[in-house]
C-alpha positions in Angstrom: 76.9 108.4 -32.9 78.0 106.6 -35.9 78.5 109.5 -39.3 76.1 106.8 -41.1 73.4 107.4 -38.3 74.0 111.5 -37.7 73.5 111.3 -41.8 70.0 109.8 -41.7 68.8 112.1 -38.9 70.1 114.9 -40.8 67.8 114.0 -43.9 65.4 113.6 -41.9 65.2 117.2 -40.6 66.3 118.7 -44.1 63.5 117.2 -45.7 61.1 118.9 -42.7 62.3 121.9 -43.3 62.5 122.3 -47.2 58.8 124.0 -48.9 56.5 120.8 -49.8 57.8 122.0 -53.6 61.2 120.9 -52.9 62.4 117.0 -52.9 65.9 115.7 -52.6 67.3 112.9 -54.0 70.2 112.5 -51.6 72.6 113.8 -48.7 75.8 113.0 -47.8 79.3 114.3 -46.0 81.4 115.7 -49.0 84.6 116.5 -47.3 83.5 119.4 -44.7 80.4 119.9 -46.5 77.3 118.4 -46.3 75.8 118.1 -49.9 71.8 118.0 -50.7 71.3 116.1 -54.5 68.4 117.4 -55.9 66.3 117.5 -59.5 64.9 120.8 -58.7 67.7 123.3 -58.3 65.5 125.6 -59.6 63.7 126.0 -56.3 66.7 127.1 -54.6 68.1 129.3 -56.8 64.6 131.5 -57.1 64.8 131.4 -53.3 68.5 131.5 -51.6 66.7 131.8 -47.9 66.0 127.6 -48.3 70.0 126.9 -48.1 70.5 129.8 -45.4 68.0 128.5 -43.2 69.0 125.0 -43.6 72.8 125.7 -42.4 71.6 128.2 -39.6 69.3 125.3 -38.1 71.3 122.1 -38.8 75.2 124.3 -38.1 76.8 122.8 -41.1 78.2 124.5 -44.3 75.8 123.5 -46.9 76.0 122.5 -50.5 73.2 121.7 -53.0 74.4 119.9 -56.1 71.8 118.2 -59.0 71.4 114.9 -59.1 74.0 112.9 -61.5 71.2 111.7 -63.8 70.1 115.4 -64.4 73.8 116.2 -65.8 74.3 116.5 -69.6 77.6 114.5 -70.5 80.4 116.7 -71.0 80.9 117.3 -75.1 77.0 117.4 -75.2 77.0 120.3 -72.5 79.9 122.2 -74.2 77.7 122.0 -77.4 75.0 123.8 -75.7 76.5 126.1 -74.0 78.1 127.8 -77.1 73.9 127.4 -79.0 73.0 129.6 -75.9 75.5 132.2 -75.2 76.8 134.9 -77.7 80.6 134.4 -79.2 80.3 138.1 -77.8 80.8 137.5 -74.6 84.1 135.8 -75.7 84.3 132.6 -73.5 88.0 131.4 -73.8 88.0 128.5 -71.4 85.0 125.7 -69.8 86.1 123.1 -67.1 84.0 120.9 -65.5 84.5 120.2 -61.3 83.1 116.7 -60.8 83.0 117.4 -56.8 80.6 120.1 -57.6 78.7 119.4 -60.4 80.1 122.7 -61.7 81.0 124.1 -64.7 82.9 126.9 -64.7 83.3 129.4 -67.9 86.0 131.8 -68.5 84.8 134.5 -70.7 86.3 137.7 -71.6 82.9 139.7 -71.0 81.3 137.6 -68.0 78.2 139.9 -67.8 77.0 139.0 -71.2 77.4 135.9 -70.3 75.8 135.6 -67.3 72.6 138.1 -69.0 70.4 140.2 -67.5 69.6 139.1 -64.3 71.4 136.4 -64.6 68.9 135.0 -67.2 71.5 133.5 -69.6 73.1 131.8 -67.0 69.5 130.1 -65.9 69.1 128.7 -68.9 72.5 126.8 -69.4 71.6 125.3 -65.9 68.3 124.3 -67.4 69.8 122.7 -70.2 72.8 120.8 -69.2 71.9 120.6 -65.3 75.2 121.6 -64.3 75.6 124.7 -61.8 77.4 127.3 -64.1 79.7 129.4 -62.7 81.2 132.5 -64.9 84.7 133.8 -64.1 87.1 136.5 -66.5 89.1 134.9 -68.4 93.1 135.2 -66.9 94.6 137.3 -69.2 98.0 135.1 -68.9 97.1 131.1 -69.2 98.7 129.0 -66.4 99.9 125.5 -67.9 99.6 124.6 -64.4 95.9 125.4 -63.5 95.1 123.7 -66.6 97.1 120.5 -66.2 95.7 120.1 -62.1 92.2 121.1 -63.7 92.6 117.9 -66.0 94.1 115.6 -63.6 91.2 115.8 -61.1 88.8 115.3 -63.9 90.6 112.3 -64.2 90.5 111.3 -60.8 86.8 112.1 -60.3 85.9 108.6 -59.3 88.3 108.7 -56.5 88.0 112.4 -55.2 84.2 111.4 -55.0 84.7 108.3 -52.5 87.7 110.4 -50.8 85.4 113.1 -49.8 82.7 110.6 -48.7 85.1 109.0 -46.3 86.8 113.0 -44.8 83.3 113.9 -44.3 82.3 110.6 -42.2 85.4 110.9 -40.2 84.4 115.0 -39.5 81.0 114.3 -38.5 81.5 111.1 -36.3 81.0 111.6 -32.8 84.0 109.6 -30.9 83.5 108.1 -27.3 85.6 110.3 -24.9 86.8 109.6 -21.3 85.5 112.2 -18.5 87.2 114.8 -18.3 89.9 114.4 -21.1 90.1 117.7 -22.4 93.6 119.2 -23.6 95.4 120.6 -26.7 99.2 120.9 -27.2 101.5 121.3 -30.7 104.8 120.0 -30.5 107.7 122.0 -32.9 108.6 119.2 -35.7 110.9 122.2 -37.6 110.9 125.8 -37.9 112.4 126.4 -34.2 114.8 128.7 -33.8 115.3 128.4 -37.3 114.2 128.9 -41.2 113.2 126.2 -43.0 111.6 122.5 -42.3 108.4 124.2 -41.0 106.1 121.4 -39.0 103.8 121.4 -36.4 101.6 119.1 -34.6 98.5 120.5 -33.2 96.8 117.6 -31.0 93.8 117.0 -28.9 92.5 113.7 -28.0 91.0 112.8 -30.5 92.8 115.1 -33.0 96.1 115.3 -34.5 96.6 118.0 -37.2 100.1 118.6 -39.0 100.4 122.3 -39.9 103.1 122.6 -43.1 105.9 120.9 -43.9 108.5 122.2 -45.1 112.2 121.4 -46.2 115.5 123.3 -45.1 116.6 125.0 -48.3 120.0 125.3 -47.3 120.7 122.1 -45.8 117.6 119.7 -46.7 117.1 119.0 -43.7 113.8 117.2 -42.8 110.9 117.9 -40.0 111.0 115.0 -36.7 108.7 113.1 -38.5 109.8 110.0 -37.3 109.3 111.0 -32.9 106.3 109.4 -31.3 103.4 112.5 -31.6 103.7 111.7 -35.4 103.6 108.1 -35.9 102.0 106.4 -37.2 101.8 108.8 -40.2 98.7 107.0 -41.6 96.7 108.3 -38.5 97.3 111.6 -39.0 93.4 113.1 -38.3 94.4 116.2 -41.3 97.0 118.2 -42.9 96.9 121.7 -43.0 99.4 124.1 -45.2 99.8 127.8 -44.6 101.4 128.6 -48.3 103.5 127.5 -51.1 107.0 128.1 -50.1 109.0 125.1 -49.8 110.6 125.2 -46.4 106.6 125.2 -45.5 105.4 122.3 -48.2 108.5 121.2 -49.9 108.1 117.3 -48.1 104.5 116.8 -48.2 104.4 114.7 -50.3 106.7 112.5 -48.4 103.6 111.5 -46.3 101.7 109.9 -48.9 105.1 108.0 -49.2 104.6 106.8 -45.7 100.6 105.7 -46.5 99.4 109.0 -45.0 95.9 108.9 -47.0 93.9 111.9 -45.4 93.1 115.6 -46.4 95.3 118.3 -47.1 93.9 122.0 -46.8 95.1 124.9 -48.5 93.6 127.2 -50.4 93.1 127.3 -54.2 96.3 129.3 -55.4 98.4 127.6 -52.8 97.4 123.9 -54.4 98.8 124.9 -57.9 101.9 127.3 -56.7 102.6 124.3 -54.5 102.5 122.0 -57.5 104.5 124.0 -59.1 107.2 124.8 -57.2 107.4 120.7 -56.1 107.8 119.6 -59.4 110.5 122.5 -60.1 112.1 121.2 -56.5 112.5 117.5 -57.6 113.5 118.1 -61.0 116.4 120.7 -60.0 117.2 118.0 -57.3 117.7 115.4 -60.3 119.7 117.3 -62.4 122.0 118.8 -59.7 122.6 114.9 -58.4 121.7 116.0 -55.3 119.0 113.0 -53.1 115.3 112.8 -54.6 113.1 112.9 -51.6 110.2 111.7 -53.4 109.0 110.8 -57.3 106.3 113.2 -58.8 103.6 110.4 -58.5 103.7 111.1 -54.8 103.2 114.9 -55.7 99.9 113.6 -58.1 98.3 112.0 -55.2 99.0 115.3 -52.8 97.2 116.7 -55.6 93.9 114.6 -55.2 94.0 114.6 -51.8 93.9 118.8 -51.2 90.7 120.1 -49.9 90.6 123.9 -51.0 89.0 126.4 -48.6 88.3 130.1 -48.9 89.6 133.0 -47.0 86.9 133.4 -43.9 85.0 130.6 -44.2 84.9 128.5 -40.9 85.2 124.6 -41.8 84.9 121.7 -39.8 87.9 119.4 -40.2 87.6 116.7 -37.7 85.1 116.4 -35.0 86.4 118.6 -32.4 88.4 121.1 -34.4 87.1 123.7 -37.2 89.6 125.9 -39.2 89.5 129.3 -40.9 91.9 130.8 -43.2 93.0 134.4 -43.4 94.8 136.4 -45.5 98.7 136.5 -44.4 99.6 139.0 -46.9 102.6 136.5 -48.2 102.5 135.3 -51.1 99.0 134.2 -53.1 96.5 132.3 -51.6 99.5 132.3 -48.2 97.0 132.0 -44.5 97.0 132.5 -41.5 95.5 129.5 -39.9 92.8 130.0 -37.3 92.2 126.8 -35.0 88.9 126.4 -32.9 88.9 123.6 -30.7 86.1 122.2 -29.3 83.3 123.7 -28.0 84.7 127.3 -27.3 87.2 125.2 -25.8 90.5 127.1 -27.2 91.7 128.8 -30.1 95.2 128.9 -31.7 96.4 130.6 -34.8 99.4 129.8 -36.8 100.8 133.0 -38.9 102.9 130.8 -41.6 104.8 134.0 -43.0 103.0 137.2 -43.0 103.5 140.7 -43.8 101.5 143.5 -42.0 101.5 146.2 -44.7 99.9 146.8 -48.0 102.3 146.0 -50.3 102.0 145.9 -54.3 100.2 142.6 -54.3 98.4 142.3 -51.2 96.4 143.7 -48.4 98.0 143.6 -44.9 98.1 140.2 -42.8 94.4 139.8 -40.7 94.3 140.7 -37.2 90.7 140.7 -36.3 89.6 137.3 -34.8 86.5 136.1 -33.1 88.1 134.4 -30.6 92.5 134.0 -29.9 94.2 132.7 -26.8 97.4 131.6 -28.7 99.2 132.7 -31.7 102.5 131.0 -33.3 104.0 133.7 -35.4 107.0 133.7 -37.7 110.5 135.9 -36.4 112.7 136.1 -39.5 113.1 139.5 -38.7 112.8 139.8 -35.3 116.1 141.1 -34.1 115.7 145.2 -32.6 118.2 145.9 -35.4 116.2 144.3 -38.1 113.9 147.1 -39.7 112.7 147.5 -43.1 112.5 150.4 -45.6 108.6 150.7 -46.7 108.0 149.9 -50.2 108.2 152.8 -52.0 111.9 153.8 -50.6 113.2 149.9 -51.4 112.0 150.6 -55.1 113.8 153.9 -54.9 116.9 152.4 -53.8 116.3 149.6 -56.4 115.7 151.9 -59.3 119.3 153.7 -58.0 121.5 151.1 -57.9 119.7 149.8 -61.5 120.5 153.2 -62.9 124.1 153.1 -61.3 125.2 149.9 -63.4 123.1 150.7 -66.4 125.2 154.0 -66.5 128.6 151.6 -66.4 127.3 149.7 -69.2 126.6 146.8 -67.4 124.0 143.6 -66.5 122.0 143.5 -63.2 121.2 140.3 -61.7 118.4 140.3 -59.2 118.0 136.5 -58.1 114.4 136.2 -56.3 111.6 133.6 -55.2 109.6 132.4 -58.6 106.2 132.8 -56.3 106.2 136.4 -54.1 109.1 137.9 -54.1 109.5 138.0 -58.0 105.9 139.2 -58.8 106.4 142.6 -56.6 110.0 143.0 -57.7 108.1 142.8 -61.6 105.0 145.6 -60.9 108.3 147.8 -59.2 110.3 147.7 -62.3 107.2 148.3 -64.0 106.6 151.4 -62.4 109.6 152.6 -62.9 110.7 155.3 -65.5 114.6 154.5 -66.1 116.8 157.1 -67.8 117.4 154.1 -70.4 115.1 151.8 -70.6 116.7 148.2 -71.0 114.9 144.7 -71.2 114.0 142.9 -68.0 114.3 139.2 -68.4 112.5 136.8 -66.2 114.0 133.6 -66.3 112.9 130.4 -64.2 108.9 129.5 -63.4 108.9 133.4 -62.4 105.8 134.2 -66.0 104.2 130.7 -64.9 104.0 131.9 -61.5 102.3 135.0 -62.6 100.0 133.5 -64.8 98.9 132.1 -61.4 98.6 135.1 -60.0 96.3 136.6 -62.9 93.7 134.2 -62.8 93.4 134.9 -58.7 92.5 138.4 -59.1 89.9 138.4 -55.9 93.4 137.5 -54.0 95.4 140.3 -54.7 94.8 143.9 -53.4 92.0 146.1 -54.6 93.9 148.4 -57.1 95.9 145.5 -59.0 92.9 143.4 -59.0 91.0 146.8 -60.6 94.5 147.3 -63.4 94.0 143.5 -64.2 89.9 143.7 -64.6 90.4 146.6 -66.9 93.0 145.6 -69.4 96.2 147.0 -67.5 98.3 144.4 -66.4 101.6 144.6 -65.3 102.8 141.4 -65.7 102.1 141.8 -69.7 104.5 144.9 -69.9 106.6 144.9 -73.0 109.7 145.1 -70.8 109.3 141.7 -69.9 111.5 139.2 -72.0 110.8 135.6 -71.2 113.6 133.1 -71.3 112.7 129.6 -71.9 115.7 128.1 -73.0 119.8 127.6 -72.7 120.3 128.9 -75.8 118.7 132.2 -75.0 120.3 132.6 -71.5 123.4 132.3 -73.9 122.2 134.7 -75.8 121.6 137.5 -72.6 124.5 136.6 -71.3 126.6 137.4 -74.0 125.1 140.7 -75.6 126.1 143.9 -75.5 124.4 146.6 -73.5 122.4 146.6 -70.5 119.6 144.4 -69.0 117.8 143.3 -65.9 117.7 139.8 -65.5 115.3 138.5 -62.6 116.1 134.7 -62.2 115.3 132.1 -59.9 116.6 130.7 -57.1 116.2 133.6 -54.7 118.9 132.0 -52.5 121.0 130.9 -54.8 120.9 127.4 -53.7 120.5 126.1 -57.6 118.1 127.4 -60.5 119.4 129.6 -63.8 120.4 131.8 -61.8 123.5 130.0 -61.4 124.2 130.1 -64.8 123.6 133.9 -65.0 126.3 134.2 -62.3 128.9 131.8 -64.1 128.8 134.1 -66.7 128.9 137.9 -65.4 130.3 137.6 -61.8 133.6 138.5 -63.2 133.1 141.7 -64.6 133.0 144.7 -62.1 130.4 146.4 -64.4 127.5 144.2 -63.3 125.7 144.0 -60.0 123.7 141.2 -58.2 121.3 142.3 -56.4 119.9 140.8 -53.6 116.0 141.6 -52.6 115.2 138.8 -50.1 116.4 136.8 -46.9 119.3 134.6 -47.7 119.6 131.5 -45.7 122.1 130.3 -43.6 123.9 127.4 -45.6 123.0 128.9 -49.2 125.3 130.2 -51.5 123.2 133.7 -51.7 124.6 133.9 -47.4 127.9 133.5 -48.4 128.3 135.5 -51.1 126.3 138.4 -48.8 128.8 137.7 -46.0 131.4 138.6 -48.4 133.3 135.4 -49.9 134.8 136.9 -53.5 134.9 133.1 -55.3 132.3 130.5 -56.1 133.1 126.8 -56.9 131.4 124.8 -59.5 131.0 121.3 -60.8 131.2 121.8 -64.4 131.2 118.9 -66.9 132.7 117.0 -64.1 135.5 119.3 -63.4 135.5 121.8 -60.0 135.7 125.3 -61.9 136.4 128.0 -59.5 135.3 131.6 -60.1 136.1 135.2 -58.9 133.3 137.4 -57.8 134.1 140.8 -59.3 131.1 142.1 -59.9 128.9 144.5 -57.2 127.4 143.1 -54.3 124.2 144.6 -53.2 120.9 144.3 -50.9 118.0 146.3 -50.9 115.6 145.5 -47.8 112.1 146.1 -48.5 110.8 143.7 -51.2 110.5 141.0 -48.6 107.3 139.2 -48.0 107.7 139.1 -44.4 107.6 141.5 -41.3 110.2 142.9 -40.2 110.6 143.5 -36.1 108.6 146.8 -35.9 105.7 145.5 -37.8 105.5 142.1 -36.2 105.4 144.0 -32.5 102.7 146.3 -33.8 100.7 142.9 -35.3 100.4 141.3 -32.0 99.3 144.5 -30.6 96.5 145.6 -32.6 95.5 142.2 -32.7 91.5 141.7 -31.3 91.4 140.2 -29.3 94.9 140.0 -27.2 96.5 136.7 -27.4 97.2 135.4 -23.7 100.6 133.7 -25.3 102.5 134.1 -28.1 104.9 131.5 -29.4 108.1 132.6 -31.6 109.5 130.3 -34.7 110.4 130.5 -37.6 114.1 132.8 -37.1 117.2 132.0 -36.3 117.8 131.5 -32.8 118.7 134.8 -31.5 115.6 136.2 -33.4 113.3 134.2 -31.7 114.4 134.8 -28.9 114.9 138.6 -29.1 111.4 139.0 -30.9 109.7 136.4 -27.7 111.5 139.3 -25.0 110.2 142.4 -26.8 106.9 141.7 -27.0 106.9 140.7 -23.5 108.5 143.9 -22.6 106.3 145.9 -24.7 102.9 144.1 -24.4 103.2 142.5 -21.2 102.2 139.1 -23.0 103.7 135.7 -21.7 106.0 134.9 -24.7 108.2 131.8 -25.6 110.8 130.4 -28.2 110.4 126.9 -28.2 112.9 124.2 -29.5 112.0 121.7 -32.6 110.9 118.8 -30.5 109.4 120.7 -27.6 106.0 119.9 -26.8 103.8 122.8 -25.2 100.4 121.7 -23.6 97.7 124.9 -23.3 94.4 123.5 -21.4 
């Protein structure tokens, strides 16, 4: 059936359902969403059973949006909202999401903003028509959030007709042969090693790219070009587990190729992705090193990204719905939870997880409706490869810090700017140091955590708690930022002690180098390693044990002697290590039939595959990039 035909039916039966009180002006596919326009929005928010029963009869997440001509233009709304609410309750921010017809308001004290009852709130609605939506205010503004915020303003007109045309592709019923049922993924990157992440989940009528990612060390690309891909423009949907590069770093790269579809991802992953593919291309640029795309491309991934909560199941083509889940990463990172077809099968992709609670997040979900296949990640899946908890890596941490503080020298501690960085910041936080020395965070490391503080409902419950009530850890006053060349000069050079936490965490470029050009020669300081170094990067070779760097500088090879200490302290990583991703798979509900290895080097793919096999009795497998694997 035709999406404009299934449309027309739908109205049909919404408008038998809604009280006689109740008209709409319109209906239409939004992206997953099927969106009622109505003058009386009233009605349904003095009874919230109408859109419940709606979405329980017709099986479709339901929207209700009022009508364009109801909404007040923008300065005029802004106007009123400030005549009807109190400076008291302190708003700092309002935004306006055209694919809603929300506004949302950032205020210091949200509950005197919304009033009692939410009667305050009912009254801007009233006045400006808009659905207002009150969050805190982020203690730390993110330059990012702000600049996507304004570009899809910008872009309203096209996000609107974009949506119109995802939803009409969801919701269109395609003619299929008799008995042409199956579903298969073929491994595009992320095989049997780290890095280029890529898979292609495919039914008949389906094909779905989960991540793509870049090799850090190498740049190598995902099989883009092989036969289950092309052509790129038929892609049915793209989906993206998190922000980390060697999972997103070359999506953009599709829009190159006239890929014009969704991408889904939650909210924090769209801007830390942004982010961290603007930092890649610019570093690229100034390190002379191949530009895979121009930051235009990145500026149409933005407008294309369709954000989705944790839990909420979402139709994304017509014979596939998706649900996120918390991995337990990095912000906003997912699990992504595949139904296909009509109870047909279901097929989860981990991305990167971690199953414990660590200082930012709770530990990666387990408990799905349905699960007969899961594709987990295996960078540390060798038997030897275990992992201090926590609390005994900040131990050892706050050791070794105290070790070189007590020699009179600088520690280098070169991390991820999104993850890694934030949990290394609340540890040295925590700790109380015999002398207390500045800790400067250099790289996108306080932009990153301004992210992170205005996504409190992603984080677990005690920081999301400090944050609500005034005690953040990322504000500490032992945090220096450094913003410039002259001041990494400057912390270079100084006397005394410091911490300096720097991006990148592989050493594969960043400030970080520079930090390094400067203090690898004295024996006093120590570099500190707190996260999985790459085959290929510089942070490997230095962990291996090479005792000289080389160096372009000003056009000259400049070689330098590594003097200084060499450390790593396991525990800070955002991802499993062996013993926790065996117990994952077997308190997961229920029991996958098969698991599929990836993301590890080859012998930890291989070694994780066998011991959950020997210990769980499941049919396991490693593939290779370019195998495909076909399940029904």
């Amino acid at each position: 059936m035709p999406a404009e035909e299934t449309l027309s039916n739908l109205k049909t039966r919404i408008v038998t359902l809604l009280p006689d009180n109740v008209c709409i002006t319109g209906v239409e596919f939004e992206g997953p969403e099927l969106v009622i326009y109505s003058e009386e929005m009233q009605a349904f928010v003095d009874d919230g059973t109408i859109v419940r029963t709606l979405a329980k009869d017709l099986k479709k997440r339901i929207s209700v949006r009022p009508s364009s001509n109801i909404l007040m233009e923008q300065d005029k709304a802004i106007k009123a909202i400030y005549e009807i609410i109190s400076e008291e309750g302190g708003i700092k921010n309002i935004y306006f999401d055209m694919d809603k017809a929300e506004v949302t308001l950032e205020a210091e004290k949200p509950g005197l903003v919304i009033g009692t009852h939410g009667a305050t709130l009912r009254e801007v609605a009233k006045v400006i028509g808009w659905r207002p939506n009150v969050i805190r205010a982020p203690p730390i503004q993110s330059t990012t959030i702000k600049n996507i915020r304004r570009y899809l303003r910008e872009e309203s007109e096209f996000r609107k007709e974009f949506l119109k045309r995802v939803g009409r592709q969801i919701y269109s019923d395609k003619i299929k042969t008799k008995n042409d049922e199956w579903v298969r993924i073929t491994a595009l990157g992320g095989c049997r090693e780290v890095g280029r992440n890529s898979f292609m989940l495919s039914t008949p009528k389906t094909k779905v790219l989960i991540d793509c990612g870049v090799s850090v060390g190498s740049e190598e690309t995902p099989y883009l070009y092989v036969p289950e891909v092309l052509p790129i423009k038929d892609i049915t949907a793209v989906v993206i587990t998190h922000a980390h590069l060697d999972h997103s770093g070359l999506l953009p790269l599709l829009f190159m190729y006239e890929y014009d579809g969704p991408v889904y991802t939650t909210q924090p992953t769209r801007d830390l992705m942004s982010l961290l593919l603007l930092d890649y291309i610019e570093v690229s640029a100034r390190e002379g090193k191949r530009i895979p795309y121009k930051s235009s491309f990145i500026r149409d991934t933005i407008r294309h990204i369709i954000t989705l909560k944790y839990d909420n199941v979402t139709d994304i083509a017509p014979d596939m719905k998706l649900t996120f889940h918390n991995a337990g990463h990095i912000l906003g990172s997912s699990i992504a939870h595949f139904h296909v077809g009509k109870g047909l099968y279901n097929i989860a992709f981990t991305g990167d997880i971690k199953y414990e609670r660590t200082f930012l997040f709770d530990p990666a979900f387990n408990d799905f409706s349905q699960l007969d296949v899961l594709v987990m990640e295996s960078t540390y899946g060798s038997t030897n490869d275990l992992q201090p908890s926590r609390r005994e890596a900040e131990k050892n941490l706050k050791d070794e810090i105290e070790r070189t503080i007590k020699k009179g020298g600088k520690v280098i501690i070169p991390a991820f700017a999104v993850g890694r960085s934030q949990e290394v910041m609340i540890a040295l936080e925590r700790m109380q140091l015999e002398t207390e020395v500045p800790v400067y965070l250099d790289g996108m490391m306080w932009e990153a955590a301004a992210v992170h503080t205005a996504y409190p409902e992603y984080l677990n419950k005690n920081l999301k708690n400090s944050i609500f009530q005034g005690k953040n850890p990322f504000l500490s006053d032992i945090f220096v930022q450094v913003d410039d060349a002259e001041k990494r000069k400057e912390v270079i050079e100084e006397d005394g002690s410091s911490i300096i936490l720097s991006t990148s965490g592989m050493l594969n470029g960043g400030p970080v180098i520079e930090y390094l050009k400067g203090l690898a020669g004295d024996e006093k300081n120590t570099l500190i390693f707190v996260g999985y170094q790459a085959e290929g990067t510089l942070g490997r070779r230095i962990q291996k044990g090479w005792k000289e760097m080389q160096f372009s500088d000003g056009g000259k090879t400049r070689n330098i002697k590594i003097e200084m200490d060499i450390n790593t302290i396991d525990g800070f990583s955002g991802h499993s290590d062996r013993n926790q991703l065996i117990e994952y798979v077997k308190r997961i509900r229920p029991l996958p039939s098969k698991v599929i290895c990836m993301h590890g080097e080859n012998d930890k793919c291989m070694a994780l595959a066998s011991g959950i096999h020997k210990k769980l009795n499941i049919e396991t497998v490693a593939p290779m990039n370019l195998e495909t694997l076909r399940f029904v």
